[in-house]
N, CA and C atoms of all chains as a GROMACS GRO file, in nm:
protein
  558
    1UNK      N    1  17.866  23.416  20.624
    1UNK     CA    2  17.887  23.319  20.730
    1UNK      C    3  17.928  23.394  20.857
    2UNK      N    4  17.877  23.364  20.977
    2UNK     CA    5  17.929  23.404  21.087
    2UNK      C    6  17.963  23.295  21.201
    3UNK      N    7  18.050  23.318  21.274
    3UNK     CA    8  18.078  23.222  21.375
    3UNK      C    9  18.000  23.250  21.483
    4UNK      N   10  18.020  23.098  21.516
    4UNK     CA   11  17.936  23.041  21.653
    4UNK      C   12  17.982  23.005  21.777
    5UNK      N   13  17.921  22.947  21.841
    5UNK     CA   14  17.992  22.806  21.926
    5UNK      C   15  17.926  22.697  21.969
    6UNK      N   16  17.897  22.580  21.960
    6UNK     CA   17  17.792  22.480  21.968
    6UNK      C   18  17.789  22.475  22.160
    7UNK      N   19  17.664  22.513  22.169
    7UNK     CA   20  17.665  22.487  22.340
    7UNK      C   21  17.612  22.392  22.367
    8UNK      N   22  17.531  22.255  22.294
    8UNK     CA   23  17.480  22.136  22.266
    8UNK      C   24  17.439  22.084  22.182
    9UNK      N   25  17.335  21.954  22.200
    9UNK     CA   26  17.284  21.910  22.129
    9UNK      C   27  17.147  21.846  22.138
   10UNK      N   28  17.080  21.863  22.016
   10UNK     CA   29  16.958  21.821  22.005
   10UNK      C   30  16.887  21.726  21.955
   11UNK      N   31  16.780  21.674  22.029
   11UNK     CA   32  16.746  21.506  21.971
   11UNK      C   33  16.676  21.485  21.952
   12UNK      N   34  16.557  21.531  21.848
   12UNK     CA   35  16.448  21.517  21.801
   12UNK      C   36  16.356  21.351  21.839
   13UNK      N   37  16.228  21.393  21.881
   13UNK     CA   38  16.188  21.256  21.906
   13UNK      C   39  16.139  21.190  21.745
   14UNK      N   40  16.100  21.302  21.675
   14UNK     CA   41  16.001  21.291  21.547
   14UNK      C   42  16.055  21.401  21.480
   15UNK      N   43  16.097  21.369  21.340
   15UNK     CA   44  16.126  21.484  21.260
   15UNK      C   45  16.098  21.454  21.090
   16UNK      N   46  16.056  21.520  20.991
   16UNK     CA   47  16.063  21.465  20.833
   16UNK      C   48  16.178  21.392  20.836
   17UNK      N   49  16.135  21.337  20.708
   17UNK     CA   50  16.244  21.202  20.732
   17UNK      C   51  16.332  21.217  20.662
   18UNK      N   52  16.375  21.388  20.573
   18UNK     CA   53  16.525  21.400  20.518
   18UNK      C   54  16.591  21.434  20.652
   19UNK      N   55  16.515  21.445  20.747
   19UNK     CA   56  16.614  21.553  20.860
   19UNK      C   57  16.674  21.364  20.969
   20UNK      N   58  16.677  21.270  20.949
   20UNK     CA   59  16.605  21.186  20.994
   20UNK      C   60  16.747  21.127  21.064
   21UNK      N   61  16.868  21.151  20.925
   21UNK     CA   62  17.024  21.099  21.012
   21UNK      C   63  17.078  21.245  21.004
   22UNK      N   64  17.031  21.386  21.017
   22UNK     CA   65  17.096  21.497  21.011
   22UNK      C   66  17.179  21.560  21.193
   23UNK      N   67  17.236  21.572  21.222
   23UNK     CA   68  17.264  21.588  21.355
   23UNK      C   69  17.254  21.761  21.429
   24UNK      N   70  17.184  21.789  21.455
   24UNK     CA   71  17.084  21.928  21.484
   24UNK      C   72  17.169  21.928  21.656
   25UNK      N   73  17.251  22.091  21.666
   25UNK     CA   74  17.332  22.142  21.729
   25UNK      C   75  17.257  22.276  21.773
   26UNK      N   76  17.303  22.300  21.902
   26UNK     CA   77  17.272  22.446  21.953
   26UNK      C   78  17.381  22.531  21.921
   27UNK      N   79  17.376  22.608  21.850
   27UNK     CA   80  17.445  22.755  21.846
   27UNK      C   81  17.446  22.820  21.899
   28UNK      N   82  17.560  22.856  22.002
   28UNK     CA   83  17.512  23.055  21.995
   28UNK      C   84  17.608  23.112  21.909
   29UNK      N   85  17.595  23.250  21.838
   29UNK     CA   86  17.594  23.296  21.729
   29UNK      C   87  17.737  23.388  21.837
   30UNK      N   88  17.858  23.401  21.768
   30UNK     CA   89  17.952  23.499  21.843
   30UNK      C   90  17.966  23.604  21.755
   31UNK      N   91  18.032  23.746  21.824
   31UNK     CA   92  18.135  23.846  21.700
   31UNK      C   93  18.253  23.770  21.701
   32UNK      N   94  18.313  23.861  21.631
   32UNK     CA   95  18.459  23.816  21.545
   32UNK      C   96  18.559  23.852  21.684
   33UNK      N   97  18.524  23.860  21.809
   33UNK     CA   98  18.607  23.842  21.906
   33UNK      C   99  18.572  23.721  22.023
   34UNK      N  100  18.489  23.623  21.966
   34UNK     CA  101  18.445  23.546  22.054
   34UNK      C  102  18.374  23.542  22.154
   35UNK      N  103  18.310  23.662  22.158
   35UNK     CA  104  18.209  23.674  22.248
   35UNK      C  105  18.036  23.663  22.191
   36UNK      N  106  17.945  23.595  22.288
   36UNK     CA  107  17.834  23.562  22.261
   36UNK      C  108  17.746  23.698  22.197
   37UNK      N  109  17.708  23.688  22.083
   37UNK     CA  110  17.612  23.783  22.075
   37UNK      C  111  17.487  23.703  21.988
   38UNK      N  112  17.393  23.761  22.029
   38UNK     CA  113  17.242  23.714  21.986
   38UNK      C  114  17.217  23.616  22.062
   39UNK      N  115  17.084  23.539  21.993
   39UNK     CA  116  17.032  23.431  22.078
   39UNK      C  117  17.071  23.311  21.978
   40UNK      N  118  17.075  23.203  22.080
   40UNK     CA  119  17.115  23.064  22.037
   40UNK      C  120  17.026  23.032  21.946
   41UNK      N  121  17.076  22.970  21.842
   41UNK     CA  122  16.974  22.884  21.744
   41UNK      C  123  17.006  22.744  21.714
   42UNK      N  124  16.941  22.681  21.658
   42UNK     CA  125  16.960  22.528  21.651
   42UNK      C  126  16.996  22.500  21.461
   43UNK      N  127  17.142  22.464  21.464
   43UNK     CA  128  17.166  22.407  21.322
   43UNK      C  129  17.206  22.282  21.260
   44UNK      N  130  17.128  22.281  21.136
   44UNK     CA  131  17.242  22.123  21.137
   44UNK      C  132  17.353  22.113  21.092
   45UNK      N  133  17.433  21.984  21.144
   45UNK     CA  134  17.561  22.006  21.110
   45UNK      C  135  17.601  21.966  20.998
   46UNK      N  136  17.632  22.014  20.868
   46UNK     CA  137  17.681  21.972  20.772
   46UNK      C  138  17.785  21.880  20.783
   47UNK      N  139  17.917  21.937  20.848
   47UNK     CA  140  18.046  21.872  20.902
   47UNK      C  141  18.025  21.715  20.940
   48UNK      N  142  17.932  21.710  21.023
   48UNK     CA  143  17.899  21.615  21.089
   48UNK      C  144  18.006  21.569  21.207
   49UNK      N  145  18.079  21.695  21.243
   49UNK     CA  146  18.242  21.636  21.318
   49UNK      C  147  18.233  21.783  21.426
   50UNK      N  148  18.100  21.888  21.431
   50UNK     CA  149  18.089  21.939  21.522
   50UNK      C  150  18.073  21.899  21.663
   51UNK      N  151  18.088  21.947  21.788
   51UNK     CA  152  18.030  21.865  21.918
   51UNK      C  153  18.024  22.002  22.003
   52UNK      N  154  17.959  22.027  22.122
   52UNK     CA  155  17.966  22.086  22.250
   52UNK      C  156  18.102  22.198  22.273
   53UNK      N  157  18.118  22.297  22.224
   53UNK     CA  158  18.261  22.366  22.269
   53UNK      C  159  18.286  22.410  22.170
   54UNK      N  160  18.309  22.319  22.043
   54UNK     CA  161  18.338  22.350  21.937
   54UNK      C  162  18.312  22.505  21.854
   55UNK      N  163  18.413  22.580  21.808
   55UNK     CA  164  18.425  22.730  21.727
   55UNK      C  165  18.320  22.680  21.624
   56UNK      N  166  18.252  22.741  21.550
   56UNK     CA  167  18.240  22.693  21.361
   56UNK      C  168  18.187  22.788  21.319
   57UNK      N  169  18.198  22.819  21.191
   57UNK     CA  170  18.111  22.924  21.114
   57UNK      C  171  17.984  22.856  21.064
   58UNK      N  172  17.863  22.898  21.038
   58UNK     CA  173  17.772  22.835  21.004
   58UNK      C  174  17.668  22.973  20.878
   59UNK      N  175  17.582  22.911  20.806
   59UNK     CA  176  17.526  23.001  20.727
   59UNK      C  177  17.386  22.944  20.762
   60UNK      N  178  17.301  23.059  20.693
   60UNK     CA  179  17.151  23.107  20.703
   60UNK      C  180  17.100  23.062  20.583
   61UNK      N  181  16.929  23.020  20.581
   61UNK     CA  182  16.862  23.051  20.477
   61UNK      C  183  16.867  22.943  20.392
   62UNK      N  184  16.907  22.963  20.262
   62UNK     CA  185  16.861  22.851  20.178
   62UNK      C  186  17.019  22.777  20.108
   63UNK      N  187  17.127  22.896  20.124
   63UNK     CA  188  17.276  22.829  20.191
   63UNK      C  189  17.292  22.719  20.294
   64UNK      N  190  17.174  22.702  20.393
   64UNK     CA  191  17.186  22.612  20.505
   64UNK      C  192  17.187  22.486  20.475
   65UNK      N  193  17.092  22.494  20.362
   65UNK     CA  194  17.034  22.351  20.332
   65UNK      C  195  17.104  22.278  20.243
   66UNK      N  196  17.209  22.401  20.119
   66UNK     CA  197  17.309  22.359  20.067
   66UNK      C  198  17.436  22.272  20.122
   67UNK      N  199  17.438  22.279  20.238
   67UNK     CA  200  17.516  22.210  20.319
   67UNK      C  201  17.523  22.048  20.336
   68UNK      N  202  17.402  21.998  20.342
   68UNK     CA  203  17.331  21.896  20.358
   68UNK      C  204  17.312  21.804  20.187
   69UNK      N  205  17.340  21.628  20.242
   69UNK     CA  206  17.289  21.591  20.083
   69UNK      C  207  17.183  21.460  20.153
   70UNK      N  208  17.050  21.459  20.045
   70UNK     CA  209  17.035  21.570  19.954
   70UNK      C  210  16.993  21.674  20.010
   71UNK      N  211  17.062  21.817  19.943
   71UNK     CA  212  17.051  21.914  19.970
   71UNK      C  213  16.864  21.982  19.969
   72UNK      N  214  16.752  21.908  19.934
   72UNK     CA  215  16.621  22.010  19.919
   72UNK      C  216  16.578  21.943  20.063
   73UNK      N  217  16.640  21.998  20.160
   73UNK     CA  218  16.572  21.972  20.327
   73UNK      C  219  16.523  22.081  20.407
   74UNK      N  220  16.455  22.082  20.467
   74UNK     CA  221  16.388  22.224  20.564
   74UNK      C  222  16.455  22.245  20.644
   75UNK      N  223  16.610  22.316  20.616
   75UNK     CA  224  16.710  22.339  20.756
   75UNK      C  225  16.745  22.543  20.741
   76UNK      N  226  16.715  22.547  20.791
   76UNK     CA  227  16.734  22.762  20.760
   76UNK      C  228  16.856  22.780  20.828
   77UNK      N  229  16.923  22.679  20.950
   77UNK     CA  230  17.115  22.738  20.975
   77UNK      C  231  17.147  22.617  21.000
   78UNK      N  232  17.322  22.609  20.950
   78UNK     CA  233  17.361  22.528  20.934
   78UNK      C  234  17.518  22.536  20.953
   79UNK      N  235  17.600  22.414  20.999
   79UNK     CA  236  17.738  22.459  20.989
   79UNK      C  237  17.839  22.401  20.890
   80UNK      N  238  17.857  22.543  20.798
   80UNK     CA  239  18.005  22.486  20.720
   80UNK      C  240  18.114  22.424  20.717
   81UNK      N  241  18.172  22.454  20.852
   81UNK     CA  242  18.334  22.453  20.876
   81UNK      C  243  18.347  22.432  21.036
   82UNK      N  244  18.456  22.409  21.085
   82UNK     CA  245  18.511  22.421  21.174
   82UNK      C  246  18.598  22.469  21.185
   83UNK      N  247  18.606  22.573  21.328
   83UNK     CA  248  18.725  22.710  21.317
   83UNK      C  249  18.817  22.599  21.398
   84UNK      N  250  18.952  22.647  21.333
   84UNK     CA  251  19.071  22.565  21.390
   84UNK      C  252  19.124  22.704  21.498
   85UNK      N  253  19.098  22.832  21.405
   85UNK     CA  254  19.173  22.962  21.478
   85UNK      C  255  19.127  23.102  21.384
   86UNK      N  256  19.107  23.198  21.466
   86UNK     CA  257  19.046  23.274  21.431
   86UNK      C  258  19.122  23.364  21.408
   87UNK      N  259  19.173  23.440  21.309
   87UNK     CA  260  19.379  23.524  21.295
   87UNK      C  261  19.322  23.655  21.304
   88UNK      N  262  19.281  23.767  21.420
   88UNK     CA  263  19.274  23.906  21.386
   88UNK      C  264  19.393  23.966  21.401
   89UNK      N  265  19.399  24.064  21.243
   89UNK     CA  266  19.521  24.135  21.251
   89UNK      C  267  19.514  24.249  21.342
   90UNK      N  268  19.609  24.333  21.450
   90UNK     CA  269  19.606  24.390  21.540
   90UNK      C  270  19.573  24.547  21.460
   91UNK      N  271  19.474  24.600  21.516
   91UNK     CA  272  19.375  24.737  21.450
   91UNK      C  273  19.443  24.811  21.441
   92UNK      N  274  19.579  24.886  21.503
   92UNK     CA  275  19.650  24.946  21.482
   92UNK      C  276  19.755  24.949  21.314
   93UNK      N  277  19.747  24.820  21.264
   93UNK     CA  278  19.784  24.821  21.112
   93UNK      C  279  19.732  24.900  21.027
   94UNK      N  280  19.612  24.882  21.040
   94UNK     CA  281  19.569  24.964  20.896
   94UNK      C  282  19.454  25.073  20.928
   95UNK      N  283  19.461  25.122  21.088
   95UNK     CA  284  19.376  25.282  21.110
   95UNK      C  285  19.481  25.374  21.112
   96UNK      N  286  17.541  24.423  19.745
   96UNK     CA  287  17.696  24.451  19.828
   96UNK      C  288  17.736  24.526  19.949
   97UNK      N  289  17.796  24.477  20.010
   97UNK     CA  290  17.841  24.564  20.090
   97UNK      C  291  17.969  24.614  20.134
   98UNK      N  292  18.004  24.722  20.176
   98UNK     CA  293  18.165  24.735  20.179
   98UNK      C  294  18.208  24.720  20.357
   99UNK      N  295  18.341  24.626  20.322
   99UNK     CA  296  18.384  24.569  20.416
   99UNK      C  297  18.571  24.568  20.471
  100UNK      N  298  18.638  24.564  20.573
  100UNK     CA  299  18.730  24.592  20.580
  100UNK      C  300  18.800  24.469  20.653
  101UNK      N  301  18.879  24.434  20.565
  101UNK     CA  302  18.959  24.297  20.583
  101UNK      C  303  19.060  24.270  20.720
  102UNK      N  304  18.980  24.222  20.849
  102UNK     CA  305  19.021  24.259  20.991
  102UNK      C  306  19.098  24.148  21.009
  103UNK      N  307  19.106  24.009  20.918
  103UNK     CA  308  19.131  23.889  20.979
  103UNK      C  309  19.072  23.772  20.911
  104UNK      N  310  19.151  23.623  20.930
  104UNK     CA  311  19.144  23.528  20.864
  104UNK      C  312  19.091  23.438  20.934
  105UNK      N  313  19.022  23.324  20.889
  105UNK     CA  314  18.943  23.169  21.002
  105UNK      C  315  19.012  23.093  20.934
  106UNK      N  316  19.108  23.013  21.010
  106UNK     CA  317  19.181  22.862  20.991
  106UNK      C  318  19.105  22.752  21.030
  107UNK      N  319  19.053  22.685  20.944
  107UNK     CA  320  18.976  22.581  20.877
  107UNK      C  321  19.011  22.444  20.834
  108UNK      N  322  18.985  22.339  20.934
  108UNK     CA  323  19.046  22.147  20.862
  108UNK      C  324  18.947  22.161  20.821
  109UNK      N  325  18.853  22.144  20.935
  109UNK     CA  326  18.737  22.058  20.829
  109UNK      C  327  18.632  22.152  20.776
  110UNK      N  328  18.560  22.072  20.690
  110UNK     CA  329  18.469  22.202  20.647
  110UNK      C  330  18.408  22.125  20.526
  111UNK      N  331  18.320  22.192  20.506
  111UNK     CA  332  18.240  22.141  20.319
  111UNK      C  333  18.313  22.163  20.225
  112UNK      N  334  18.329  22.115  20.122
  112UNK     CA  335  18.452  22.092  20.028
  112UNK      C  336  18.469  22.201  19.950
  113UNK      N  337  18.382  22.310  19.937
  113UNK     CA  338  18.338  22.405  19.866
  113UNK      C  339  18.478  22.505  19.958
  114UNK      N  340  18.512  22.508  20.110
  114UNK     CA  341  18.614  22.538  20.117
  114UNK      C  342  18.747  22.517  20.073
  115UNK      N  343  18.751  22.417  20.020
  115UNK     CA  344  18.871  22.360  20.022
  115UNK      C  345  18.980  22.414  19.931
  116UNK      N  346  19.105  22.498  19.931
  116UNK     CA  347  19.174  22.570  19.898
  116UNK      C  348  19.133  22.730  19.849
  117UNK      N  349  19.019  22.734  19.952
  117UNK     CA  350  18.997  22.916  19.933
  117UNK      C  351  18.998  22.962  20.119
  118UNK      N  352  19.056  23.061  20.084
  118UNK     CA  353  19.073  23.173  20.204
  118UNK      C  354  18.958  23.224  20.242
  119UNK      N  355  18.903  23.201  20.383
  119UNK     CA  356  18.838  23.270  20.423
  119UNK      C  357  18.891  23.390  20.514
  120UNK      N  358  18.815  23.520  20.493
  120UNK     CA  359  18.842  23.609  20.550
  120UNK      C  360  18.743  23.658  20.626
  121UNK      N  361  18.749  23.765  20.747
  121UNK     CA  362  18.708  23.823  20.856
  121UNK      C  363  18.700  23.936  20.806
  122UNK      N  364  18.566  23.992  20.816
  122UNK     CA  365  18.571  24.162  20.755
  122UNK      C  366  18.488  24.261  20.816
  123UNK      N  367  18.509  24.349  20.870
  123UNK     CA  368  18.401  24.404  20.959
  123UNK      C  369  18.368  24.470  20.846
  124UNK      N  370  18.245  24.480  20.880
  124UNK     CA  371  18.118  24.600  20.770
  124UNK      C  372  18.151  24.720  20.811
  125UNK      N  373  18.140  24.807  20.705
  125UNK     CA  374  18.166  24.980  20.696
  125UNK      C  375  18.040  25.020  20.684
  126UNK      N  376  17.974  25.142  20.688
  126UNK     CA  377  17.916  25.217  20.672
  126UNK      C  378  17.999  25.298  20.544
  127UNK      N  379  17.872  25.425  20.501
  127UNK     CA  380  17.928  25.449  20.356
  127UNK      C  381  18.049  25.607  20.380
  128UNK      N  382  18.085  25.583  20.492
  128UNK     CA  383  18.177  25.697  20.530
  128UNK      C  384  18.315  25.593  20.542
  129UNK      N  385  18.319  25.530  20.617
  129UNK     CA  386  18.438  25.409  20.595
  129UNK      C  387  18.419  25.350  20.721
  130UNK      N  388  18.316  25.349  20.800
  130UNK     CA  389  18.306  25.390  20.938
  130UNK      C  390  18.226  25.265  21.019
  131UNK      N  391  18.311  25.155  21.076
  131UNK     CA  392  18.296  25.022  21.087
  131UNK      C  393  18.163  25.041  21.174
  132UNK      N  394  18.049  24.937  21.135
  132UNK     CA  395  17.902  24.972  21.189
  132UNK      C  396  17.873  24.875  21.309
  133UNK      N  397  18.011  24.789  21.325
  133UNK     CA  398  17.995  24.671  21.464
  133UNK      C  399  17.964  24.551  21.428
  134UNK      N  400  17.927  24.537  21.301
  134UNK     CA  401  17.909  24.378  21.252
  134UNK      C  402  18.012  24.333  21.172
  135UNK      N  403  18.057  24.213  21.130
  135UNK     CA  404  18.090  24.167  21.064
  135UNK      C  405  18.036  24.024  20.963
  136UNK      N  406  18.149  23.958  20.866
  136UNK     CA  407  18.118  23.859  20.825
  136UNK      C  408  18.268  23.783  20.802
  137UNK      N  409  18.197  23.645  20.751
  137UNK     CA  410  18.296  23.575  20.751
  137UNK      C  411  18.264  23.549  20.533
  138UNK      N  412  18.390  23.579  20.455
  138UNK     CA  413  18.366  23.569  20.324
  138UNK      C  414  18.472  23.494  20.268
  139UNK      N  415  18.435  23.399  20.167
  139UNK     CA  416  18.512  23.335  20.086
  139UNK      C  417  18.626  23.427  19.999
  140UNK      N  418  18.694  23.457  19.989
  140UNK     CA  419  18.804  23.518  19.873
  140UNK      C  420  18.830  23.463  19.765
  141UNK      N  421  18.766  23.575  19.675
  141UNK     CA  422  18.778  23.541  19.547
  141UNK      C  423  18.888  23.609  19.420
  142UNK      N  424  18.934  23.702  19.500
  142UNK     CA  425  19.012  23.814  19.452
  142UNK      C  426  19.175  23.826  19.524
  143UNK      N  427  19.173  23.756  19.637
  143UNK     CA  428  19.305  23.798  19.676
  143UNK      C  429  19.385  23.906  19.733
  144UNK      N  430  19.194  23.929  19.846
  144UNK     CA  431  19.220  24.074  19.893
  144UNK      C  432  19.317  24.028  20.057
  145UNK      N  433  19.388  24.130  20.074
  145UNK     CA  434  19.502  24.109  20.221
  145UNK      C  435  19.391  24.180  20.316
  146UNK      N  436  19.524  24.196  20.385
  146UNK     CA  437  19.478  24.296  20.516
  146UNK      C  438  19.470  24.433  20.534
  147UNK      N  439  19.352  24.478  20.593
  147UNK     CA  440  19.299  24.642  20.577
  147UNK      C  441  19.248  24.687  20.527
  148UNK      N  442  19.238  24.577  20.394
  148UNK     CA  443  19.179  24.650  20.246
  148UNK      C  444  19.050  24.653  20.286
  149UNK      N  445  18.981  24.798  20.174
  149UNK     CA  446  18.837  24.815  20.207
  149UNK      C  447  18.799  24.730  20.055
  150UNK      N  448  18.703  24.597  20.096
  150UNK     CA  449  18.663  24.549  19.978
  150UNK      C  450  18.510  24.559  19.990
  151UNK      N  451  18.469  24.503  19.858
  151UNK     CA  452  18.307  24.509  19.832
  151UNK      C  453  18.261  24.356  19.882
  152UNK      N  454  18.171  24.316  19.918
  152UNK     CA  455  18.173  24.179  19.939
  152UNK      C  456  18.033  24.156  19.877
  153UNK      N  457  18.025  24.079  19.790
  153UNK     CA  458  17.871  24.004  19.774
  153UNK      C  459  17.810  23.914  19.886
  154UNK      N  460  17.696  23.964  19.912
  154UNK     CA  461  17.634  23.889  20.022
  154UNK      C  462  17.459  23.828  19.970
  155UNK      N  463  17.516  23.728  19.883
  155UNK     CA  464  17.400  23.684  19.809
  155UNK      C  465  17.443  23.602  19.745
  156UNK      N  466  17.349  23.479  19.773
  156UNK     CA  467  17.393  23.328  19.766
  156UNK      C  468  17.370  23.278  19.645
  157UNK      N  469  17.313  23.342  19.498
  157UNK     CA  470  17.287  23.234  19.388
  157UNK      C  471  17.407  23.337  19.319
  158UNK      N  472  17.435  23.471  19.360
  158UNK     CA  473  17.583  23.547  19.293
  158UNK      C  474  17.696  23.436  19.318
  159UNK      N  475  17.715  23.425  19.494
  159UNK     CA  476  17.797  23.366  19.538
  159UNK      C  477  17.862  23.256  19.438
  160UNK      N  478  17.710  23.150  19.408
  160UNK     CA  479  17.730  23.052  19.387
  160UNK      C  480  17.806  23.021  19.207
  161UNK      N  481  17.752  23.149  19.131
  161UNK     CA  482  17.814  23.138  18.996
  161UNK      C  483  17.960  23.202  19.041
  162UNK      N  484  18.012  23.296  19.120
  162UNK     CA  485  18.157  23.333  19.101
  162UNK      C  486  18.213  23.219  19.174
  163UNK      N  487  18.186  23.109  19.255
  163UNK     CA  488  18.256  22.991  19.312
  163UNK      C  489  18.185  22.883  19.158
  164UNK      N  490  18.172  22.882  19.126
  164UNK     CA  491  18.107  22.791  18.988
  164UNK      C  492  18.106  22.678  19.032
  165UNK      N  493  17.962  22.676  19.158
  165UNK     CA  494  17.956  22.561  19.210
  165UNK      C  495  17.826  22.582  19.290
  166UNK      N  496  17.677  22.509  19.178
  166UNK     CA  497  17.545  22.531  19.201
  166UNK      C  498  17.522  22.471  19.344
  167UNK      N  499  17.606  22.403  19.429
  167UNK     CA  500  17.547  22.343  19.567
  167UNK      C  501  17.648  22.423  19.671
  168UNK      N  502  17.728  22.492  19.617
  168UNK     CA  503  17.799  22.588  19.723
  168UNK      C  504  17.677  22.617  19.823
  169UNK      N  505  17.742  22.600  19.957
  169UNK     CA  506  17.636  22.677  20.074
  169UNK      C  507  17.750  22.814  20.107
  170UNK      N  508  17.728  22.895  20.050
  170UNK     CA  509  17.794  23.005  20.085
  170UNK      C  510  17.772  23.115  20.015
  171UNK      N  511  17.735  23.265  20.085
  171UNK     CA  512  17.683  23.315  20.056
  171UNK      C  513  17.770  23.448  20.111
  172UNK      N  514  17.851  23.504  20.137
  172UNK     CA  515  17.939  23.614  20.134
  172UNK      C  516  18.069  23.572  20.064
  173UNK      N  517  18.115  23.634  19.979
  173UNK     CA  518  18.241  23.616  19.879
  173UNK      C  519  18.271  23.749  19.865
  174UNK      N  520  18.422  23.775  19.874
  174UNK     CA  521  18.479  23.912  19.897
  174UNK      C  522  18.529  23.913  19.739
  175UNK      N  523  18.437  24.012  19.617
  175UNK     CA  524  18.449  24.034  19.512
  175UNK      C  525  18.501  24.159  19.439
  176UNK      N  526  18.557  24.234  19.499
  176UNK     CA  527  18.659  24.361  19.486
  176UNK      C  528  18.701  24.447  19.555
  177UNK      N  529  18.845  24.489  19.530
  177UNK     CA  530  18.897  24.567  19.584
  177UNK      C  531  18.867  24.739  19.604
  178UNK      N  532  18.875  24.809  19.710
  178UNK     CA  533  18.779  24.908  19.679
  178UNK      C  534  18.898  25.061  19.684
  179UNK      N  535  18.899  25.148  19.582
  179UNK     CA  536  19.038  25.266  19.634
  179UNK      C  537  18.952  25.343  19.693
  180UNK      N  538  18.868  25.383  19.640
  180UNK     CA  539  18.790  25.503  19.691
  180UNK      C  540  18.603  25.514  19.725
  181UNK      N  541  18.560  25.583  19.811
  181UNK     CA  542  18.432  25.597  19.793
  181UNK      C  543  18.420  25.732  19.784
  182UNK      N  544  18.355  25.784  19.704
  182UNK     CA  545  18.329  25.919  19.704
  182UNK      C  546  18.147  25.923  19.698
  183UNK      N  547  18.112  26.008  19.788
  183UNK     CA  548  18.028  26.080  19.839
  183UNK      C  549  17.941  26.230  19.820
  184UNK      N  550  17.882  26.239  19.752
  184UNK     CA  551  17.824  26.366  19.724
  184UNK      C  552  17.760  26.415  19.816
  185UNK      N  553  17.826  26.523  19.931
  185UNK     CA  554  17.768  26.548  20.033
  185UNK      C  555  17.633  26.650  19.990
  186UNK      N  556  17.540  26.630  20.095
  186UNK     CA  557  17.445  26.726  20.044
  186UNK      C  558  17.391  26.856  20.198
   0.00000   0.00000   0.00000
């Protein structure tokens, strides 16, 4: 799982019809210091309690779709969780 | 697997239930010298590894899913041992 940050949202005019009440979010993909890295992708939200701003970790692949019920849907990223807070211990501990 | 070094924790309400009373941890990826390669992940704890530790992490989702013993788990990095040493046969 890696964290994100939802920079919107997306509204399908036409989609299969498991994807049909699924709520499909823009990602961009962060490191573990909150900064943007990679390109934005579009996931659905498992949570269903993601929005615009929002931290979350999200997963890839065929984990994505595990997210979702019923789970056999065509979704490749998706979000698990919502970050409340992200705790890095200060690097100087343990180099 | 890959070996990983336990940098930090994600505090989590909501989430898929498959979280629910496991620790997620923050781990930057090593290289096979110990030698952090700039990526990281975010892994379920299954072992009860702290902070600093160099652990192994499974990063593969139908492993994942038998050590969480839970066939609809969406999760696919789980931090599955603690690591003392790597030794290296230089050549």
């Amino acid at each position: 799982m890696l964290l994100g940050r939802v920079i919107g949202t997306v509204v399908p005019a036409v989609v299969v019809d498991e994807l049909s009440a699924t709520p499909l979010l823009w990602v961009q993909p962060l490191d573990r210091d909150g900064r943007a890295k990679g390109e934005p992708l579009v996931c659905a939200d498992g949570t269903r309690m993601a929005g615009p701003g929002q931290v979350i970790y999200w997963v890839a692949s065929r984990e994505a779709a595990l997210t979702l019920e019923p789970s056999f849907v065509p979704v490749d990223d998706a979000i698990v969780g919502l970050v409340d807070e992200v705790r890095l211990y200060p690097a100087d501990d343990f180099r | 697997m890959i070996l990983g070094r336990i940098t930090g924790s994600v505090v989590s309400t909501i989430h898929h239930p498959v979280v629910d009373g496991r620790k997620l941890l923050v781990a930057e990826r090593l290289d096979s010298d110990g030698q952090p390669t700039g990526g990281y992940v975010i892994a379920i704890d299954a072992i009860g590894a702290g902070k600093g530790e160099t652990v192994l992490i499974l990063d593969e989702g139908n492993g994942a899913r038998q050590i969480l013993d839970d066939a609809d788990a969406p999760v696919r990095s789980v931090v599955v041992g603690v690591v003392d040493a790597v030794e290296l046969e230089k050549s």
